[in-house]
KEFIKOL-993898 format. One record per residue (C-alpha): chain; x, y, z. Coordinates in steps of 0.02 Angstrom, whole numbers, plus 50000, padded with zeros to 5 digits. Layout:
BEGIN
PT   mol      px      py      pz
PT     A       X       Y       Z
...
END
This chain:
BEGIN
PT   mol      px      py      pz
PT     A   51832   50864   50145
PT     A   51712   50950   50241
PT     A   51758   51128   50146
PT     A   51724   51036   49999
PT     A   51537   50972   50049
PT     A   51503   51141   50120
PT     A   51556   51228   49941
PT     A   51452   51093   49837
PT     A   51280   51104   49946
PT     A   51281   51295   49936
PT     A   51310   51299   49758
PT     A   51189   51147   49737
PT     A   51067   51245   49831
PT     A   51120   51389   49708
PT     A   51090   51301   49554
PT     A   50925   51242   49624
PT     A   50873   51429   49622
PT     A   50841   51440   49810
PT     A   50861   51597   49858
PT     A   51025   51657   49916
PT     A   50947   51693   50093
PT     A   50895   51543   50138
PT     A   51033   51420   50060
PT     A   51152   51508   50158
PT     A   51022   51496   50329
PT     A   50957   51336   50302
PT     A   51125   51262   50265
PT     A   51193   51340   50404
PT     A   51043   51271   50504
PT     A   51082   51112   50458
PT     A   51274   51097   50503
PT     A   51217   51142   50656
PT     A   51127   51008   50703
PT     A   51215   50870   50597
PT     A   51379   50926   50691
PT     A   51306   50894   50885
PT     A   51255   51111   50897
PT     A   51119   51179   50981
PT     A   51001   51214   50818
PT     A   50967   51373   50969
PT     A   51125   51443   50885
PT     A   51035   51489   50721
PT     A   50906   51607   50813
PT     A   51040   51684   50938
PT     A   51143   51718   50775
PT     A   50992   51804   50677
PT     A   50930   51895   50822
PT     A   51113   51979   50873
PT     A   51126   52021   50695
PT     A   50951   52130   50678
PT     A   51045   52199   50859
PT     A   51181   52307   50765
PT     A   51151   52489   50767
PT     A   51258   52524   50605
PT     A   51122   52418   50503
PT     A   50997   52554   50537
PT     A   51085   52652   50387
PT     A   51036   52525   50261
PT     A   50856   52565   50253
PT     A   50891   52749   50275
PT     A   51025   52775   50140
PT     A   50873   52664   50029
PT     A   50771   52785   50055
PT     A   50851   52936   50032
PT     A   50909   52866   49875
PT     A   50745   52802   49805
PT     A   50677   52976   49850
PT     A   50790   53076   49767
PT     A   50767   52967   49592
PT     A   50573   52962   49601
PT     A   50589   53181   49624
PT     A   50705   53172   49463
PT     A   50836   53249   49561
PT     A   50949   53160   49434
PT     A   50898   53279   49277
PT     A   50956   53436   49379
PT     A   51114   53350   49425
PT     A   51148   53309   49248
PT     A   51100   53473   49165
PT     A   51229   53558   49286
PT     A   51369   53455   49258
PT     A   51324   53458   49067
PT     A   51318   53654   49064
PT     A   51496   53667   49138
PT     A   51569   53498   49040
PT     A   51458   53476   48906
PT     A   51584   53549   48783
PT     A   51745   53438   48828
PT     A   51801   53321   48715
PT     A   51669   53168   48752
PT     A   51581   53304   48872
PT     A   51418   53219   48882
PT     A   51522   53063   48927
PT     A   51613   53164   49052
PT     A   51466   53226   49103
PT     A   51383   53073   49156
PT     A   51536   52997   49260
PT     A   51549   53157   49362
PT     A   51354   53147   49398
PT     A   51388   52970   49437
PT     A   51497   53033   49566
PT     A   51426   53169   49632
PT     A   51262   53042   49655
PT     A   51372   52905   49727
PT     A   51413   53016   49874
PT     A   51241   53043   49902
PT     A   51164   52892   49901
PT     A   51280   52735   49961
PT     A   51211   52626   49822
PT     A   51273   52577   49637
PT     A   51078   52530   49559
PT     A   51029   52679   49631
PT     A   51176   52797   49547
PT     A   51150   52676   49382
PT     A   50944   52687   49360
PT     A   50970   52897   49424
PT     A   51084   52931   49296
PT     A   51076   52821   49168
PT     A   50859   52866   49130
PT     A   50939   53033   49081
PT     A   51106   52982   49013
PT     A   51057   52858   48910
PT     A   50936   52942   48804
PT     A   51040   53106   48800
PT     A   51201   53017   48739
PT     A   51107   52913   48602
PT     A   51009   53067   48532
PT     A   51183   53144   48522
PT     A   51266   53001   48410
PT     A   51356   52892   48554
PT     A   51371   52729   48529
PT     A   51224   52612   48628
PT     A   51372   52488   48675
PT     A   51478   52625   48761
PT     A   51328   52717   48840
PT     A   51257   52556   48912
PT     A   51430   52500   48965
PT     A   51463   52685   49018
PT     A   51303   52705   49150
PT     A   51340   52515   49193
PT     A   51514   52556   49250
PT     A   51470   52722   49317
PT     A   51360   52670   49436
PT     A   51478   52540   49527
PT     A   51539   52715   49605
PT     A   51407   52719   49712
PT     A   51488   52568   49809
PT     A   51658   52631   49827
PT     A   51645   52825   49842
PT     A   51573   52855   49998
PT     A   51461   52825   50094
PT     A   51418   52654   50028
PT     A   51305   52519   50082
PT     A   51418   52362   50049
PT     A   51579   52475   50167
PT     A   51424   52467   50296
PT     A   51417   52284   50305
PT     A   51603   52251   50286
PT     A   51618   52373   50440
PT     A   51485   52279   50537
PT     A   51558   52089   50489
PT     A   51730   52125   50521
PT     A   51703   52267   50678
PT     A   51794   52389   50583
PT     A   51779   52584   50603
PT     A   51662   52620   50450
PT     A   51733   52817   50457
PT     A   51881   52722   50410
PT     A   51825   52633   50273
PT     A   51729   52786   50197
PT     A   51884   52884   50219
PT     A   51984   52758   50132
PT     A   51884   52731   49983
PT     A   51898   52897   49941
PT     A   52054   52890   49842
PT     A   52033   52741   49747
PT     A   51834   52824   49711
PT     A   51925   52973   49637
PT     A   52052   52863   49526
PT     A   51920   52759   49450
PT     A   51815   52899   49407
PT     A   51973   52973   49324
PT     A   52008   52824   49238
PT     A   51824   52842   49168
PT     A   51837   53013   49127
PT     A   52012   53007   49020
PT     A   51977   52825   48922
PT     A   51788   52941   48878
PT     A   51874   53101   48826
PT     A   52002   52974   48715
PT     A   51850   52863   48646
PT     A   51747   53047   48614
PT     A   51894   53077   48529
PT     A   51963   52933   48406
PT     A   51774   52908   48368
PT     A   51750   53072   48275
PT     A   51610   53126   48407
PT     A   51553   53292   48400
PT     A   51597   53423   48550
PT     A   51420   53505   48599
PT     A   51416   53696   48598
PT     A   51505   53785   48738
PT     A   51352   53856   48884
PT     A   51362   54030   48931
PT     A   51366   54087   49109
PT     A   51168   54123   49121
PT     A   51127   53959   49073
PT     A   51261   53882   49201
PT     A   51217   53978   49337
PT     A   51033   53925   49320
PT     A   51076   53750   49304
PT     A   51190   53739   49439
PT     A   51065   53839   49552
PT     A   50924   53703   49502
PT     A   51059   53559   49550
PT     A   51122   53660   49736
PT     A   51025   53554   49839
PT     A   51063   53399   49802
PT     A   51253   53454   49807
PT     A   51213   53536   49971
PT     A   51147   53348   50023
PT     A   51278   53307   49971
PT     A   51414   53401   50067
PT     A   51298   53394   50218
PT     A   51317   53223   50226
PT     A   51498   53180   50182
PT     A   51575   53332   50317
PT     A   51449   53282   50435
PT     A   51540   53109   50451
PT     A   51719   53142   50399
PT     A   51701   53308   50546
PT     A   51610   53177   50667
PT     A   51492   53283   50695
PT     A   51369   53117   50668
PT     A   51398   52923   50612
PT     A   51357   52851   50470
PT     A   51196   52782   50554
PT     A   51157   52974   50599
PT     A   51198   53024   50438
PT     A   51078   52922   50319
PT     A   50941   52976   50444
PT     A   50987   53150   50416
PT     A   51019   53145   50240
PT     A   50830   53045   50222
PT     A   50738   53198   50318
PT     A   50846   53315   50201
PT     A   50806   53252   50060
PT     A   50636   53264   50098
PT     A   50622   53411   50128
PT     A   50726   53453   49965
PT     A   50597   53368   49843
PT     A   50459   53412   49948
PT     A   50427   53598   50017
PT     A   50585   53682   49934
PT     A   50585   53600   49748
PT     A   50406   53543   49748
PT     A   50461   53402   49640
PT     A   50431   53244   49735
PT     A   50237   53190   49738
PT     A   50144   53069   49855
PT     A   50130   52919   49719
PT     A   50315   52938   49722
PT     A   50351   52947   49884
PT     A   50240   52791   49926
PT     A   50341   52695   49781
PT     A   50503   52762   49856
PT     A   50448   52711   50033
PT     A   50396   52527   49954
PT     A   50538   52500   49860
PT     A   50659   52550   49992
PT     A   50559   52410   50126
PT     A   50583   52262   49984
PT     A   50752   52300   49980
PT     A   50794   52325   50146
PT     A   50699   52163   50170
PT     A   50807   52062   50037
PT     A   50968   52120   50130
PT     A   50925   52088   50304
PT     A   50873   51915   50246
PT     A   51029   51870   50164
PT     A   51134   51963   50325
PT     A   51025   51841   50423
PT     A   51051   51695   50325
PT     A   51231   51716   50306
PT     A   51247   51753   50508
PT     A   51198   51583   50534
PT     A   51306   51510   50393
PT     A   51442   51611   50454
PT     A   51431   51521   50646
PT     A   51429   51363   50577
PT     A   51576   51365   50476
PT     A   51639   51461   50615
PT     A   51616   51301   50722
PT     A   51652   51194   50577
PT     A   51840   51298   50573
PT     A   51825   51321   50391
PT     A   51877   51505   50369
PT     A   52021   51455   50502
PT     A   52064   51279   50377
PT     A   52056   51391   50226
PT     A   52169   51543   50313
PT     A   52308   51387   50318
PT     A   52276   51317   50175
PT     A   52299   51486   50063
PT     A   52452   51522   50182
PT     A   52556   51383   50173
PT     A   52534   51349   50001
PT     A   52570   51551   49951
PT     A   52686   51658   50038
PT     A   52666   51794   49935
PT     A   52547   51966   49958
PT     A   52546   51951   49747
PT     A   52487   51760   49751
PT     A   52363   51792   49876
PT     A   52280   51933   49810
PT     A   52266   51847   49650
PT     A   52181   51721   49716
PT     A   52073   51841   49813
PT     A   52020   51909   49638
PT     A   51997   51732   49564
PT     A   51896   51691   49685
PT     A   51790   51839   49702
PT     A   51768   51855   49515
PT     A   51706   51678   49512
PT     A   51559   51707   49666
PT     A   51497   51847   49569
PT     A   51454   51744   49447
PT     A   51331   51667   49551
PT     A   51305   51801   49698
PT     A   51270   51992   49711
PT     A   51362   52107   49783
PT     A   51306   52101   49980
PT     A   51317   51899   49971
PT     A   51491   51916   49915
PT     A   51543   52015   50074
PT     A   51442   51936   50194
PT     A   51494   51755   50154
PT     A   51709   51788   50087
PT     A   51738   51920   50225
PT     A   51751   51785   50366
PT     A   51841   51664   50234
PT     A   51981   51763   50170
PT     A   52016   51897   50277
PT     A   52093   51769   50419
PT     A   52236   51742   50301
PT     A   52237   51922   50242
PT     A   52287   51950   50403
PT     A   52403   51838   50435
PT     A   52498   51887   50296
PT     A   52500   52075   50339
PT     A   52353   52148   50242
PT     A   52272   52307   50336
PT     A   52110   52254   50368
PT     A   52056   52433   50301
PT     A   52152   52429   50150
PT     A   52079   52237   50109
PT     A   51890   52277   50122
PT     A   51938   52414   50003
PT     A   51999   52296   49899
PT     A   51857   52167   49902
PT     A   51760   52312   49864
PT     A   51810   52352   49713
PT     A   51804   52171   49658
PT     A   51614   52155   49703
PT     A   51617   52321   49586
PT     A   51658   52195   49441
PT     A   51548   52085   49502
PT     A   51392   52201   49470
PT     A   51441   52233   49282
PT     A   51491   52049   49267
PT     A   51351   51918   49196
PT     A   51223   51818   49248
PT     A   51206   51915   49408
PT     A   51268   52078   49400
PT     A   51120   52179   49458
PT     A   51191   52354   49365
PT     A   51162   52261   49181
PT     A   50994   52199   49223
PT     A   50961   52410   49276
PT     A   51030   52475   49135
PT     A   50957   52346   49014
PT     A   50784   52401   49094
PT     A   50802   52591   49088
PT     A   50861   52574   48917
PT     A   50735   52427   48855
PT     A   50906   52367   48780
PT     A   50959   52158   48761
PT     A   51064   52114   48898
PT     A   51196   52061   48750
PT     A   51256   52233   48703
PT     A   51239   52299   48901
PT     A   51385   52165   48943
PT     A   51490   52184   48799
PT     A   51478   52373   48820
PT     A   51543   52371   49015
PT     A   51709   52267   48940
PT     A   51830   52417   48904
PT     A   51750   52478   49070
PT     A   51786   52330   49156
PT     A   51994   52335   49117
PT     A   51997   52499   49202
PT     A   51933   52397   49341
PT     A   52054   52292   49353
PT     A   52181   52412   49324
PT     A   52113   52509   49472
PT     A   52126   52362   49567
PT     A   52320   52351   49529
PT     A   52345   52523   49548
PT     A   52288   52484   49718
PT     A   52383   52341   49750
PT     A   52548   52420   49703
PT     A   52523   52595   49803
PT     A   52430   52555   49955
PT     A   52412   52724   50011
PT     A   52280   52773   49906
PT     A   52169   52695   49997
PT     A   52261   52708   50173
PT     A   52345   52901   50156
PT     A   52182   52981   50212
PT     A   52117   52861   50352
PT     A   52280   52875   50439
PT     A   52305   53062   50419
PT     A   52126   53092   50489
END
């Protein structure tokens, strides 16, 4: 019963448009103290939450990211992928995933990758006779990447919820990053293909040089940043700092691209951001110690495990369940308040703790190309001035691979746990 109450004021709170931050706080406040707790508890949780060291990459990884896409960095990306691509079967297609990529392991953050990206994509692709649909759905999709190839923001917060080795989790997203963005790639070059699209002309090796010269030092960022933390030469923490100075310098003395109206709007953007998530990590602290208290996630690890004894049966409920909250709850909301719920009985049932935030990962991936609230339609509808109509239907093919990702996943565990353990 009381699991029940709990679910309905949340989504009550929800559905009366409070914001996700404080329905989870205040409602966490307020078991609290209707349940005989110190209402002291609330503070205590907030405060030891700000406390964590590993949260310090949030803002930095915001930065750098917001930096990079005021400078334009993503136009010299794109034109150097494009010049050695660009004449593949769907190669401006192509084209765009692998800059989606290459982005993603830059900056730790999908509506980063997407907006990046997709204000060069979109109006490249289009000019070149690509369907809208599939563009939008393309940029949409491609910019989930930026969660699940490393180093990503929502890995972060799993890692500092659960007190798992974020090295780990960076390590293992790795190979279900690089499947995904395969499974983009081939359905692209296939759609390119049955849709009569014209290949662009092949670039000579002038033209690819310069490109790919313009585009070094954002791959050098790039590089610096992923060997620093797979080598251990620095955490992740150490690493967004790193990669923020580097990227200033980048758009600032070397490339003389990023100005100081930019830079403040970078810096301002980054803070309401950073802001919004340490709000809702706040919020949910508090909503987590309650329920805590309350033994919900410890009711609902029996409940899932007596009634299924299967990995299959749980992990479909996993994605019902997941699928379902991001209708209602971004990305960061979803891992902060399902984390303590469902990986209790993940456990119990033999899941690597590793392999499942992997997992959940990719399902808050669907989550940010799934309406009302995924956050990577409302980007690309914006960047494209598009209705929000033909941004979701585009993301649906997009959306299977998902899923099929997901299964792929499931059924060879590996992918995700072969380099973690080998390293």
């Amino acid at each position: 019963m009381t699991i029940i109450l709990t679910l309905g004021a949340m989504f009550g709170l929800l559905l009366m448009r409070v914001p996700v931050a404080f329905a989870l706080g205040g409602l966490g406040l307020a078991m609290l103290v209707l349940g005989g707790f110190s209402p002291l508890m609330a503070p205590q949780a907030v405060l030891s939450t700000l406390d964590g060291f590993i949260l310090l990459a949030v803002p930095l990884f915001l930065l750098m990211s917001n930096i990079l896409l005021r400078a334009g960095v993503g136009n010299d990306l794109f034109a150097a992928v494009s010049a050695w691509v660009g004449h593949w079967p769907g190669g401006l297609a192509v084209a765009t995933i692998l800059s989606c990529g290459v982005f993603a392991a830059i900056s730790g953050s999908s509506v980063a990758t997407a907006a990046t990206i997709g204000t060069v994509a979109i109006p490249e692709m289009i000019n070149r006779g690509y369907n809208k649909k599939f563009v939008y759905g393309l940029l949409a999709a491609g910019g989930t990447l930026g969660i699940l190839i490393p180093p990503s923001i929502p890995m972060i917060i799993y890692g500092f919820v659960t007190e798992e080795s974020v090295i780990s989790l960076f390590l293992a997203g790795i190979g279900p990053g690089i499947a995904l963005l395969l499974f983009f790639i081939v359905f692209s070059m296939i759609y390119a293909r049955l849709g009569g699209q014209e290949r662009e002309a092949k670039q000579g090796w002038t033209e690819r040089r310069r490109a790919t010269l313009r585009a070094l030092p954002a791959v050098v960022l790039a590089v610096l940043i992923i060997s620093g933390i797979y080598s251990g030469a620095f955490t992740p923490t150490e690493a967004a700092a790193i990669g923020f100075a580097a990227s200033l310098i980048i758009t600032g003395p070397i490339m003389r691209v990023l100005t100081w109206d930019a830079f403040k709007k970078a810096v301002f953007e980054s803070m309401a951001t950073t802001v919004s998530i340490i709000l809702i990590i706040a919020g949910a602290k508090v909503f987590g110690k309650a329920i805590t208290l309350y033994r919900i996630p410890q009711d609902i690890s029996v409940m899932i495990t007596q009634g299924i004894d299967t990995e299959l049966g749980f992990i479909l409920i996993v994605t019902a369940v997941l699928l379902v909250m991001g209708l209602v709850f971004e990305a960061l909301s979803m891992v902060l308040i399902m984390t303590p719920v469902l990986l209790p009985a993940a456990l119990v049932l033999g899941f690597d703790p590793i392999w499942f935030g992997v997992y959940m990962v990719i399902m808050v991936e669907c989550a940010l190309i799934t309406p009302p609230v995924g956050l990577n339609l409302y980007v690309i509808q914006s960047v494209a001035k598009a209705r929000l109509g033909e941004v979701a239907s585009g993301v649906a093919p997009f959306l299977i691979l998902m899923f099929a990702c997901a299964a792929l996943l499931y059924l060879w565990h590996d992918l995700a746990l072969y380099i973690p353990f080998k390293m």
